[in-house]
C-alpha positions as CSV (number, residue, x, y, z in Angstrom):
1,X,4.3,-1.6,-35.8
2,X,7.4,-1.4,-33.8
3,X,8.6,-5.4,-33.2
4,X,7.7,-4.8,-29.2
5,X,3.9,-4.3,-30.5
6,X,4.3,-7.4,-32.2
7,X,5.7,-9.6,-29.4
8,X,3.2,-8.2,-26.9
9,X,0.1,-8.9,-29.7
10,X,1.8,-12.2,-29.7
11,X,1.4,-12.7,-26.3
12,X,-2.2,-11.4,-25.3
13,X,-3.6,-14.0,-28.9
14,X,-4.7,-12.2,-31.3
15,X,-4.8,-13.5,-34.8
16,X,-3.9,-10.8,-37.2
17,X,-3.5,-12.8,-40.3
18,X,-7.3,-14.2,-40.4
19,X,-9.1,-11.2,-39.1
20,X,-10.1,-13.5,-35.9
21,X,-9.4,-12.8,-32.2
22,X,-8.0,-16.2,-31.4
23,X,-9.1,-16.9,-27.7
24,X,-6.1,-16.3,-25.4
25,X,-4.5,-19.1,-24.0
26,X,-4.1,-17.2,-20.3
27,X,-7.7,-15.6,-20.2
28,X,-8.6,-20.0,-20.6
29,X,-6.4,-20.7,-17.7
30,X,-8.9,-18.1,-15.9
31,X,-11.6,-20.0,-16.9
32,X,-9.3,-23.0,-15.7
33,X,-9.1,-22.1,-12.1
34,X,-12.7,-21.4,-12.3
35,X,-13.5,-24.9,-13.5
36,X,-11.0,-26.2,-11.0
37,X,-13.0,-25.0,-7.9
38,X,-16.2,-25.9,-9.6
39,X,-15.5,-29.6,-9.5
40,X,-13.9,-29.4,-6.0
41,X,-10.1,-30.2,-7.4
42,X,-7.3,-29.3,-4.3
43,X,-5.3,-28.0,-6.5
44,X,-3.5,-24.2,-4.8
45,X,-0.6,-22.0,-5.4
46,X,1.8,-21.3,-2.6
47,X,1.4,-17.7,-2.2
48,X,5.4,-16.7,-2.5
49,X,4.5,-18.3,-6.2
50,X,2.1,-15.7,-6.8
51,X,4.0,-12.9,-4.6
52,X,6.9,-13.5,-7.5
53,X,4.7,-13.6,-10.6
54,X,2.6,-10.3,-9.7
55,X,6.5,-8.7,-9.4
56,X,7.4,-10.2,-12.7
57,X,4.1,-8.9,-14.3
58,X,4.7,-5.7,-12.9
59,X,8.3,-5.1,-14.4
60,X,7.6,-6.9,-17.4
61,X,4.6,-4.5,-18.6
62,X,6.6,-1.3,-17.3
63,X,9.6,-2.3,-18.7
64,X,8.3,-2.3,-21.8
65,X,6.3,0.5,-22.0
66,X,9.1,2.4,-21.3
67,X,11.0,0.9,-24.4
68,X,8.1,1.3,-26.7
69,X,7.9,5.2,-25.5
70,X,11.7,5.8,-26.4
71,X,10.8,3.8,-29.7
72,X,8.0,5.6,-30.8
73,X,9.3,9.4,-30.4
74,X,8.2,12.3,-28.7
75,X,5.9,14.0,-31.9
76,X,3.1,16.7,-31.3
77,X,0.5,14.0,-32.1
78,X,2.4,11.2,-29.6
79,X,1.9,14.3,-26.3
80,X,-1.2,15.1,-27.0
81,X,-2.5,11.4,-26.9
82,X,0.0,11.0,-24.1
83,X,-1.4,13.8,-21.4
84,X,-5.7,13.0,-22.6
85,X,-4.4,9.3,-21.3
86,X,-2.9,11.0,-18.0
87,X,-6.2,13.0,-17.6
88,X,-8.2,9.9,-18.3
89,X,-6.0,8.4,-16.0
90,X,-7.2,10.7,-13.3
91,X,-10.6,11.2,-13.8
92,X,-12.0,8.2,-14.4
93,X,-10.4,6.2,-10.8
94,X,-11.6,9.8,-9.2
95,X,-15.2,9.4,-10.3
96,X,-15.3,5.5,-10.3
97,X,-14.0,5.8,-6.1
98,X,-16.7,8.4,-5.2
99,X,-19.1,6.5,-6.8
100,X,-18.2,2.9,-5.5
101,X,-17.9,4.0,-2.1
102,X,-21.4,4.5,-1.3
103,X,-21.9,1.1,-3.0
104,X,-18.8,-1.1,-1.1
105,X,-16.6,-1.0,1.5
106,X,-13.7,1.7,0.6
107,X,-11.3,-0.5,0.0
108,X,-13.0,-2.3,-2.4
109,X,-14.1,0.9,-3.8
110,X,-10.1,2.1,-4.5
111,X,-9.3,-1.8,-6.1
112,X,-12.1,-1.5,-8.3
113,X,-11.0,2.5,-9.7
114,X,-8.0,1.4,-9.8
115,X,-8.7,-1.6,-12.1
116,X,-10.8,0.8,-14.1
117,X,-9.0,3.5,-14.4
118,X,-6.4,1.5,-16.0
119,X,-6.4,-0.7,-19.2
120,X,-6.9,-3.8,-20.4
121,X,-4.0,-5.0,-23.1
122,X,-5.8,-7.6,-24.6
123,X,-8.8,-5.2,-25.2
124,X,-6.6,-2.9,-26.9
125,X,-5.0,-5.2,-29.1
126,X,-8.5,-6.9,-30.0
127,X,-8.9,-3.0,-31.0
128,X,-5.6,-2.7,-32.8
129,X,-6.8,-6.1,-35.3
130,X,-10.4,-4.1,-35.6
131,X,-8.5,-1.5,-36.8
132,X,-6.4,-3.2,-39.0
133,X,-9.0,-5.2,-40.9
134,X,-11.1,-1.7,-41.7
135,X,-7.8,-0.4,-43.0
136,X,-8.1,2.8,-40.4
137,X,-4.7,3.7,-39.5
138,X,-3.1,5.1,-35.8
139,X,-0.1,5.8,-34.7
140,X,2.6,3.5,-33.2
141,X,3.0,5.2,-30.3
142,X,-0.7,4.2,-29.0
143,X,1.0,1.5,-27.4
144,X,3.3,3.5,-25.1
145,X,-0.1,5.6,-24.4
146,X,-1.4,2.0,-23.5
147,X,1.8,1.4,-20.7
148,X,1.3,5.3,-19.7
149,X,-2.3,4.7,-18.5
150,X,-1.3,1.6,-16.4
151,X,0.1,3.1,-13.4
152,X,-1.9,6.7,-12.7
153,X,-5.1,5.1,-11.9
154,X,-3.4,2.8,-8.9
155,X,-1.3,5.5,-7.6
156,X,-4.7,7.7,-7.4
157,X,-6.8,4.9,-6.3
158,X,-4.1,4.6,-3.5
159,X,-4.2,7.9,-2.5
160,X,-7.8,8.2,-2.3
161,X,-7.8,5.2,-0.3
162,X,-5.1,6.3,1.9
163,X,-7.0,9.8,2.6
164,X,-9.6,8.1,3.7
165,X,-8.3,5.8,6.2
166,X,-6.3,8.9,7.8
167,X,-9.9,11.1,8.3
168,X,-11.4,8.3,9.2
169,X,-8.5,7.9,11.8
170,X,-8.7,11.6,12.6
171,X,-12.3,11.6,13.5
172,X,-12.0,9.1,15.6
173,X,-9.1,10.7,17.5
174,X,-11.2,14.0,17.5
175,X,-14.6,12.2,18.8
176,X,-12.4,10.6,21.6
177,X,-10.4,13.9,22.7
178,X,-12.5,16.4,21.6
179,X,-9.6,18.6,19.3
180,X,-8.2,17.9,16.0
181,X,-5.8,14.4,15.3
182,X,-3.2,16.9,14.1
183,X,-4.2,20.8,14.3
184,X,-5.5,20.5,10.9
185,X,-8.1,18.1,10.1
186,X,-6.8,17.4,6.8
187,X,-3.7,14.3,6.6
188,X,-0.7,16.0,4.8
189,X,-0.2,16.1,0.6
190,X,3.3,14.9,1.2
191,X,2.5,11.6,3.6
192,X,-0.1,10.7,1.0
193,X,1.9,11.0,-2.0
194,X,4.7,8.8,-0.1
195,X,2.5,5.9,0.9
196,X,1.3,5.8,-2.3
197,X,4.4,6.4,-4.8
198,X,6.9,4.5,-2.6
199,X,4.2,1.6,-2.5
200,X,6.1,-1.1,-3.5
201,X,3.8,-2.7,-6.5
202,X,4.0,0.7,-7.7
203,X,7.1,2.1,-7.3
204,X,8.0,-1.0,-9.3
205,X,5.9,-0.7,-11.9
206,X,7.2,3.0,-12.4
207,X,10.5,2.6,-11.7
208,X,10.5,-0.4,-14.7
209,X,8.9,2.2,-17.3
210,X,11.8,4.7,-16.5
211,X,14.5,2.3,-16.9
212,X,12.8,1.3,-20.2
213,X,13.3,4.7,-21.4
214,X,16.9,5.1,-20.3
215,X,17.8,1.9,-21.8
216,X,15.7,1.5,-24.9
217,X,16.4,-0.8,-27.6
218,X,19.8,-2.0,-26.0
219,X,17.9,-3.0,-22.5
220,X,15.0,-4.6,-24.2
221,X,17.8,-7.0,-26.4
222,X,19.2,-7.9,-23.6
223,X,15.8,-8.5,-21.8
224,X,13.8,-10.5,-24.6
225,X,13.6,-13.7,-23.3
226,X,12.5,-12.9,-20.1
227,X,10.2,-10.2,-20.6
228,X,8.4,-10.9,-23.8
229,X,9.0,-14.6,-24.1
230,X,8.6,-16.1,-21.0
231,X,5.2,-13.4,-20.1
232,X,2.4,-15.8,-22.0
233,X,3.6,-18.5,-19.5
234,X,3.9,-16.4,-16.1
235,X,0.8,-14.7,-16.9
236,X,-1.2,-18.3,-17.5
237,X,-0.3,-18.8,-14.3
238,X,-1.2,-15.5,-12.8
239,X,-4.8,-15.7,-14.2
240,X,-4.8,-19.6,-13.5
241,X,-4.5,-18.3,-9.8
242,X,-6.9,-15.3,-10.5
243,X,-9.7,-18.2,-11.3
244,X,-9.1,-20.0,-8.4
245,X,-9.3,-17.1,-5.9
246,X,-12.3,-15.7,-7.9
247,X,-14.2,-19.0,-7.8
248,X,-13.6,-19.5,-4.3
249,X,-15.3,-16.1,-3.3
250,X,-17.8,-16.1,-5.9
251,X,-20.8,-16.8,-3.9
252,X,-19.8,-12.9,-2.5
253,X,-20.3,-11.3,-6.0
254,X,-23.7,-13.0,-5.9
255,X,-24.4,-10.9,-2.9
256,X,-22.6,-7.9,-4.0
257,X,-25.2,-5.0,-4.7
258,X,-26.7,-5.6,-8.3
259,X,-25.2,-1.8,-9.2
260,X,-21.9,-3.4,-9.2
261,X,-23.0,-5.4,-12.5
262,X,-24.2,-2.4,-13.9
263,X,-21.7,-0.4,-13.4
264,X,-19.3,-2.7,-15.1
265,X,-21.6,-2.0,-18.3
266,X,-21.9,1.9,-17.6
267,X,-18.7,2.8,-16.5
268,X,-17.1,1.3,-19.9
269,X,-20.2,3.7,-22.1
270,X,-19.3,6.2,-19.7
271,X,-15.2,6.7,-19.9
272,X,-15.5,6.2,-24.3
273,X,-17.5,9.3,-24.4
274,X,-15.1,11.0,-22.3
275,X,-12.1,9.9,-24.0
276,X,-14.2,10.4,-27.6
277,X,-15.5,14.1,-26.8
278,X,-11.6,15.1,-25.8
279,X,-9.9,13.5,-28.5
280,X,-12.2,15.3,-30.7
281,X,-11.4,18.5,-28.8
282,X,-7.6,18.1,-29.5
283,X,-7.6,17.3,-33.4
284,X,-6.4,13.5,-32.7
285,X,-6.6,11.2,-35.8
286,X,-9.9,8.7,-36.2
287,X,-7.4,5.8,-35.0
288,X,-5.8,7.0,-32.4
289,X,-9.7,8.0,-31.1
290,X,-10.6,4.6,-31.0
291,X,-7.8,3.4,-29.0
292,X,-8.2,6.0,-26.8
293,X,-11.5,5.3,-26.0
294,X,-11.0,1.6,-25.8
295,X,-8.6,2.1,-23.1
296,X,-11.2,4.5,-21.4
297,X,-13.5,2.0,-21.4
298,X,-11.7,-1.5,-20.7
299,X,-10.7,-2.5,-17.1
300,X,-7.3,-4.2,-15.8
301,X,-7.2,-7.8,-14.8
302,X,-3.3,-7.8,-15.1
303,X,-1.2,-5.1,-14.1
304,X,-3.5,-3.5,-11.4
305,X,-4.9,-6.5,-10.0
306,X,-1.1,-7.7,-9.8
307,X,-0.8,-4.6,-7.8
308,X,-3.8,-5.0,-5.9
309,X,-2.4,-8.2,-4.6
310,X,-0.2,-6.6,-2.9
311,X,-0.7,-2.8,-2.2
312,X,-4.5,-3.4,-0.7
313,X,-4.6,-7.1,0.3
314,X,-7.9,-6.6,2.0
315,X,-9.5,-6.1,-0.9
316,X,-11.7,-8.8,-2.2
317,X,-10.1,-10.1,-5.6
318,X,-14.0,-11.7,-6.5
319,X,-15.3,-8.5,-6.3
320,X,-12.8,-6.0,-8.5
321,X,-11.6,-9.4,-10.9
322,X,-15.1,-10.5,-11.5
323,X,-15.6,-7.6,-13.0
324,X,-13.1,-6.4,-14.9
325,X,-12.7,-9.6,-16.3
326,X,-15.9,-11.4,-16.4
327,X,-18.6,-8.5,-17.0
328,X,-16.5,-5.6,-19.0
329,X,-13.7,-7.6,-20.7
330,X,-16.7,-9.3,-23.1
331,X,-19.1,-6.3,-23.0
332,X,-16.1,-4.4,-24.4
333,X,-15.2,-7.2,-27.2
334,X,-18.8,-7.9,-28.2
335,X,-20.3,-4.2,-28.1
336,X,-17.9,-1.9,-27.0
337,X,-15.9,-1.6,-29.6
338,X,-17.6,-2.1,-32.7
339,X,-19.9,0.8,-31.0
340,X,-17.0,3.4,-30.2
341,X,-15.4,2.4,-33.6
342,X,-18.6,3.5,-35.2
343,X,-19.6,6.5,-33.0
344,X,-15.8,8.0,-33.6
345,X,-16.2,7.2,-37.5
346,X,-19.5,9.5,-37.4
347,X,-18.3,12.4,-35.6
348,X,-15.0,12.5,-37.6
């Protein structure tokens, strides 16, 4: 694989050369911040700390997605993979919102999609190893499909959230004055798209993947040490914060509505079979299937919740992190996908 691949595997801990996943050093300072609050320690971040490192995150994942999509070439087999991820990328936030929000409050409902729809990169790279040691083969260019799928599912989640708000809004305004907030009864395509594009966790994000493209190899040189070598560190930190916030709020997710759990188990089964049953549809390679439904099925607890921080800071970070990170980041590891990797070797 291209040396980016390598230098992000380096980063998330996997251990290639024995066949193990090594246990990630960041995903133990989650654990950390959990402990921390456990036994009472006053240790915090100063928010501005964390403001910065969900910016760095942000441009350090989109950055180099964009770089690793120059790298890997713009092939028959590299598009196809390319718009099923965009699709997945849409429906899978679409039906994950309209089913959370008769569970939890909206925008909790929009965090959580959005963490779902996109992807995990440690999952994927656990994937990549599993791969690897059964000597199936897939294409480089899964891992720009990996930095494609990051983004769509916030900006939709967003949306959805944002669409919401404004006929919630609307109906108010019409109960109160009897006629329609704006003539129409329906908040307009265009103020949507610019809340939710120009957000600024977003527009970063994108804006990073699009100067990775432009630059390429030259930017990404020049970039190294700040955005492959220094992200192990920064993201430590992030998740060290993560665990604190998530232990602090925990006794919520006790009280959160038990089809939250299983959700986080459902949803995963759920988005493979969707992401199987299309890739099987479009003639992609047994490799490439796996990874595709592995990135169905895993949830975010970097990029989006980095986002989440600040594009819906209402949102409770116990409720969408829990989750993603302590129900279907090991459901997918354990069972997920040994079980896709099978069902996929079946069919094909």
């Amino acid at each position: 694989m291209h040396d980016l691949t390598a230098g992000i595997m380096g980063a998330a801990g996997t251990d290639a050369a024995t066949g193990l996943l090594s246990i990630s050093p960041p995903v133990l300072f989650f654990f950390l911040g959990v402990i921390a609050v456990l036994v009472r320690s006053n240790i915090t971040i100063p928010k501005a700390v964390t403001k910065i490192l969900s910016l760095y995150l942000l441009w350090a994942i989109g950055f180099r997605g964009g770089v690793e999509l120059v790298a890997s070439g713009f092939t028959t087999d590299a598009m196809k993979a390319v718009a099923l991820a965009l699709a997945l990328s849409v429906v899978v936030p679409a039906w994950a919102y309209f089913t959370l929000r008769r569970i939890v409050a909206v925008r909790n409902a929009a965090a959580i999609a959005a963490c779902y729809g996109s992807v995990s990169v440690v999952t994927f790279l656990t994937a990549c190893t599993s791969l690897d040691q059964s000597g199936t083969p897939f294409s480089g260019h899964m891992v720009a499909v990996m930095a494609v799928m990051e983004s769509p599912a916030i900006v939709l989640s967003l949306i959805l959230l944002n669409l919401d708000k404004k006929r919630t809004r609307e109906d108010q305004a019409t109960a109160a004055a009897g006629t329609d907030a704006d003539g129409t009864g329906a908040p307009r395509l265009a103020t949507l798209l610019h809340e939710s594009l120009l957000n600024g966790p977003v527009l970063l994000l994108l804006g990073s993947i699009v100067v990775g493209v432009l630059t390429g190899q030259r930017g990404y040189a020049a970039f190294k040490p700040l955005c492959t070598d220094a992200f192990p560190g920064a993201l430590a930190f992030f998740l060290f914060d993560l665990g604190l916030m998530a232990a602090r709020r925990g006794r919520e997710v006790l009280r959160a509505p038990r089809l939250l759990l299983a959700f986080a188990i459902v949803a995963p089964l759920v988005n493979a079979a969707l992401a199987i049953a299309a890739s099987k549809q479009l003639g992609i390679g047994e490799g490439d299937a796996v990874l595709l439904a592995v990135l169905a099925a895993s949830a975010s607890y970097i990029a989006a919740p980095a986002a989440l921080r600040l594009a819906i800071p209402k949102a409770d970070p116990a409720l969408y992190i829990s989750l993603s990170l302590g129900v279907t980041f090991p459901f997918n590891i354990i069972l997920g996908i040994p079980l896709y990797s099978a069902v996929v070797r079946w069919w094909w």
